[in-house]
Structure formats: structure tokens, C-alpha cells
C-alpha positions as CSV (number, residue, x, y, z in Angstrom):
1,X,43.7,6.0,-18.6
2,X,42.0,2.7,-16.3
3,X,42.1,5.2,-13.5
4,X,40.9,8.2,-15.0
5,X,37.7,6.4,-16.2
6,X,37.7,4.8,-13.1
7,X,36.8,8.4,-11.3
8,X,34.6,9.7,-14.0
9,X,32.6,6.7,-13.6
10,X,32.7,7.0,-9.8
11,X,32.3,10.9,-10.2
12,X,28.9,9.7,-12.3
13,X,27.3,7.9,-10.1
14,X,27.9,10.1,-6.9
15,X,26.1,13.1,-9.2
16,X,23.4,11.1,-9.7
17,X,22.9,9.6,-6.4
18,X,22.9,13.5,-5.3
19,X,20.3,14.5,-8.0
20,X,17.9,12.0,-7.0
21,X,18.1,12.6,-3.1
22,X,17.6,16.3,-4.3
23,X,14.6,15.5,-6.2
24,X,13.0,13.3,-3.3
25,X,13.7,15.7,-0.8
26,X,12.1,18.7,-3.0
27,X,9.1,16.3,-3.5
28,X,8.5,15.3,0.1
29,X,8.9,19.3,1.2
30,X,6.5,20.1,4.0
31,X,5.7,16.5,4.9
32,X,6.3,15.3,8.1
33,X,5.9,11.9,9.8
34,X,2.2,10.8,10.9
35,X,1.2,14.0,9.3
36,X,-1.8,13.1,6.8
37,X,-2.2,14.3,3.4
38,X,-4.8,14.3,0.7
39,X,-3.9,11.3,-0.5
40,X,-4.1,9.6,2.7
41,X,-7.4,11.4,3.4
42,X,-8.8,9.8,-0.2
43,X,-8.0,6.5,1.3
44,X,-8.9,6.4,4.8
45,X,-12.4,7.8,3.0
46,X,-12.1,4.5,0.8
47,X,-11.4,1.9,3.3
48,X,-13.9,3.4,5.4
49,X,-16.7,3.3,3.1
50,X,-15.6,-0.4,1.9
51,X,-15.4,-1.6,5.9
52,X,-19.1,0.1,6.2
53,X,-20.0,-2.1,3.4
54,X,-18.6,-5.4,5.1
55,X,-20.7,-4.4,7.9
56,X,-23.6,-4.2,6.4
57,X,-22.9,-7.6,4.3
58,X,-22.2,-9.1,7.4
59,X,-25.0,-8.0,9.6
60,X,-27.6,-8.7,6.3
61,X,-26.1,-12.2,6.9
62,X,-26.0,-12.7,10.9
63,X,-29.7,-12.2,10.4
64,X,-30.3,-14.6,7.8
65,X,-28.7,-17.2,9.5
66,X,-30.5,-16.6,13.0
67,X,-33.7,-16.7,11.1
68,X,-33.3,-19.7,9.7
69,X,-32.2,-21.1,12.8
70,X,-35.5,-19.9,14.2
71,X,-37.1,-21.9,11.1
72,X,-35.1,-24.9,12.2
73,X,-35.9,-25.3,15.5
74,X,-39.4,-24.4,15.1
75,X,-39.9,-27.3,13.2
């Protein structure tokens, strides 16, 4: 009886590790390596925008500094 639950169990898990490797290929159908999709599109869009923000930040704050440099050593 130990053995025969033994298989079913084993039997078990093997269907479900095949259903889920089924499902995940299915999902990832038509999607190869380094190819982008939408999602990655949305993001590069994202990170892009947020670096051109940095930028900005940083450049509003290169000039502040030099100018108050300038105000420094003018004194």
C-alpha cells in the first residue's frame, strides 16, 4: 500500500511539474532572447524620461553652484 502511494504521489508531482512547463512555454510563445516587447518598450520609455529628468536636475544644479562660485570669488 506504502508503495502504491508512493507512485501516485510521485505520479502527482511529475503531472504538475509538466502542466506548469506547459503553461510557461504557451505564455512565452513567440518570444525570443534580446527581442523587446511592449512591456520592455513601456520601460525603456520610463527610465528614459526619469534619466532626462536627472539631467536636467543636475545641470539646474552645476549652474548654481558655478554661480555661486563666481559670487565667491568676486568678493
Amino acid at each position: 500500500m506504502g508503495v502504491v502511494a508512493g507512485v501516485a504521489i510521485l505520479v502527482a508531482l511529475v503531472a504538475l511539474v509538466l502542466v506548469f512547463y506547459l503553461v510557461a512555454r504557451d505564455r512565452s510563445r513567440g518570444r525570443e532572447v534580446g527581442v523587446a516587447d511592449t512591456t520592455t518598450d513601456e520601460v525603456v520609455a520610463g527610465l528614459m524620461t526619469e534619466l532626462r529628468k536627472w539631467q536636467a536636475e543636475a545641470a539646474y544644479w552645476k549652474s548654481t553652484a558655478e554661480r555661486l562660485q563666481r559670487e565667491l570669488d568676486g568678493r
